[in-house]
Steps between C-alpha positions, in 0.01 A plus 500: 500500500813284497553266181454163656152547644334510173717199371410303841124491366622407205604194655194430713298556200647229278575319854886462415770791423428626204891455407485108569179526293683681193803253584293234353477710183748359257428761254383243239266770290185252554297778677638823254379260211152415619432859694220678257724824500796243362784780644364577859517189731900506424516839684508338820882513653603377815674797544128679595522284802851603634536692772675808380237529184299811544469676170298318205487661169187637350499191264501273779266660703228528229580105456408453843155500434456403148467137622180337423500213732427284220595174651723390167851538658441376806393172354702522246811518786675203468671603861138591656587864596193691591542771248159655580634489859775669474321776243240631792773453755715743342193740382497481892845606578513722252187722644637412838821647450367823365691454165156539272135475542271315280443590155245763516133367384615206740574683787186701447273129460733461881394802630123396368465178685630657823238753515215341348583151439509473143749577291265757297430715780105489491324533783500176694132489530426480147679175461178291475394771230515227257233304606227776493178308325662113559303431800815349650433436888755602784672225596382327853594155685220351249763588189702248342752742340630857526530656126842707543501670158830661348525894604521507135164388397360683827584820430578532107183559297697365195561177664144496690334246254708232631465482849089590460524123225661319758275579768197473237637183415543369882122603542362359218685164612372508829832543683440609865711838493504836664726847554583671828590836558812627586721291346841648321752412217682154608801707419673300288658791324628664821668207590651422174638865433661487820278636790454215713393726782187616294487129395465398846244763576268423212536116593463548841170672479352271212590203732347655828186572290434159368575372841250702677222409226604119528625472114595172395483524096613784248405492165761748352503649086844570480807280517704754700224506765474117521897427527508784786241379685550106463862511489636826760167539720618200680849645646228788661343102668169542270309213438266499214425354153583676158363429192561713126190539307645258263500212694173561642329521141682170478336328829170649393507362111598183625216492710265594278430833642545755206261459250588632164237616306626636219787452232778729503660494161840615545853371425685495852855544599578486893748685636709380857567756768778459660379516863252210378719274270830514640492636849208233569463243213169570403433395140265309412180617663447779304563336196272240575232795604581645162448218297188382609292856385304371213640648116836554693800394283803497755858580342854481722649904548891387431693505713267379742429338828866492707646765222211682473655906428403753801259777403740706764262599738655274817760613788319826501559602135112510434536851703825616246550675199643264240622642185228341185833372375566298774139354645485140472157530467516662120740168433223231650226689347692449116576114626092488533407619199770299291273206641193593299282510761251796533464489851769551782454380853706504819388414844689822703388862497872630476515296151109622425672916560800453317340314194205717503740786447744343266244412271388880474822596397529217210365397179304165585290265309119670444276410814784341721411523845688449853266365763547359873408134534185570678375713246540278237307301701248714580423524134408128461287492807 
């Protein structure tokens, strides 16, 4: 393949050339200084985007996929250059131009979601597994919403319990809901690790899908989900409503719809994700869902909202191998239980994994627990 092919999609993909793009870099250190991994984001030379550059060290081709997508530098960029743009551009080039394939869990979650359309490789036709005893109907014209659950909480018995609460908690407030069959991952994590053909595949079929069975409403559990559907489903011409979990506890509290029972006394600290906070400004709903449980005491996770830390699991990372010594996660879950609080809860299944798994390999306050929103929720219904 000759060198300015890959380097040409750069340029469609962040819809300038990637040069001009870097041009408007000034080198200022604002992005290095908010970027969770401090070092990485600095990496990035123009020189990757000349013509003649062909060989990239071992350092900087292990940095090309150690960004998080985070959302901090970008708007952080006091010149607006669309860092996370130019990240899964060039994880694009650089598998285009044969100089290195993904690291290798990744490329194995890649090969997964081609051939069975999740990135854990189960068999496709277990991916309603999860709602074995619920009673959930199949969705029809007479449904309100499709429930598009994280391949996450579909597939991994650890993370089950949250997607069966939400859907317990949809039922018991009387939320008009179903699940069809052969849906597959939104692909979210093929696009952002640079296979935008595999992107467009999943997508494509997703979008054909809803079409044919006249969807107009997705209620969606994790954050990565509801930005790639809401936000990148639309260039494929898609036309349908998305809505996080979140903010549909929030609709439903404020009208009157969940019915809390019972008091859940627990000390509270909320964590951000970054694909809900700062990729799509959502804030407050949870906290509000949060803080109305009866016996909750709700406490701020610092740094919070906007600067909220990554638990490291976005821009395909979720599928990697991160050293203990360098997971976010093990940071965020320490922030948590400096608050106090005996209780940690995030609203994304890639935060649920990662904290779930920090917090086995760390001493933590007796009884501490990490739960999704919906099954705190669950608890005081």
């Amino acid at each position: 393949m000759g060198t300015q092919a890959p380097f040409t999609e750069v340029a469609e993909l962040i819809k300038e050339s990637g040069a001009e793009a870097l041009d408007r870099c000034y080198q200022c250190g604002t992005c290095s200084a908010t970027c969770p991994w401090r070092d990485y984001i600095s990496f990035l030379p123009r020189r990757m985007f000349e013509e003649a550059r062909l060989g990239l060290t071992d350092f900087e081709i292990d940095n090309v996929w150690r960004c998080v997508t985070c959302n901090k530098c970008v708007q952080r960029c006091p010149r607006d250059v669309p860092i996370i743009d130019i990240m899964r551009a060039l994880r694009r080039a650089v598998i285009g131009m044969g100089i290195a394939e993904a690291p290798a869990p990744l490329a194995g979650a890649l090969r997964n979601l081609s051939a069975t359309g999740n990135p854990m490789g189960e068999s496709a036709d277990t991916r309603n597994a999860w709602a074995q005893g619920l009673d959930i109907k199949t969705f029809d014209a007479a449904t309100e919403y499709l429930f598009f659950p994280c391949c996450v909480t579909a597939f991994d018995p650890a993370l089950r319990n949250a997607v069966r609460s939400t859907a317990e908690v949809l039922t018991a407030a009387g939320v008009n809901y179903g699940v069809i069959e052969n849906v597959v991952c939104c692909g979210e994590s093929a696009r952002k690790a640079g296979d935008e053909a595999l992107f467009q595949q999943l997508a494509g079929g997703n979008t054909t899908l809803f079409s044919e069975n006249k969807v107009t409403r997705i209620i969606v559990n994790s954050p990565h989900c509801y930005h790639t559907l809401k936000n990148e489903y639309p260039e494929l011409g898609s036309r349908f409503e998305v809505i996080h979990t979140s903010q549909l506890l929030a609709d439903l509290l404020a009208a009157g719809r969940l019915k809390f029972q019972s008091h859940v006394n627990r000390k509270i600290t909320y964590h951000d994700p970054c694909y809900l906070g700062r990729h799509n400004g959502v804030y407050q709903e949870p906290r509000e869902v949060i803080g109305a449980v009866p016996g909750v005491e709700l406490v701020e996770l610092q740094p919070g909202r906007a600067e909220s830390l990554c638990c490291g699991g976005g821009g395909g990372r979720i599928w990697m191998e991160t050293p203990r010594a360098e997971r976010f996660s093990e940071n965020r879950i320490q922030q948590a239980a400096a608050t106090g609080a005996d209780t940690l809860v995030t609203a994304c299944p890639y935060c649920l994994s990662n904290f779930k798994d920090s917090g086995l390999n760390q001493p933590l306050p007796d009884g501490f627990s990490i739960l999704d929103i919906s099954e705190l929720i669950i608890q005081a219904l």
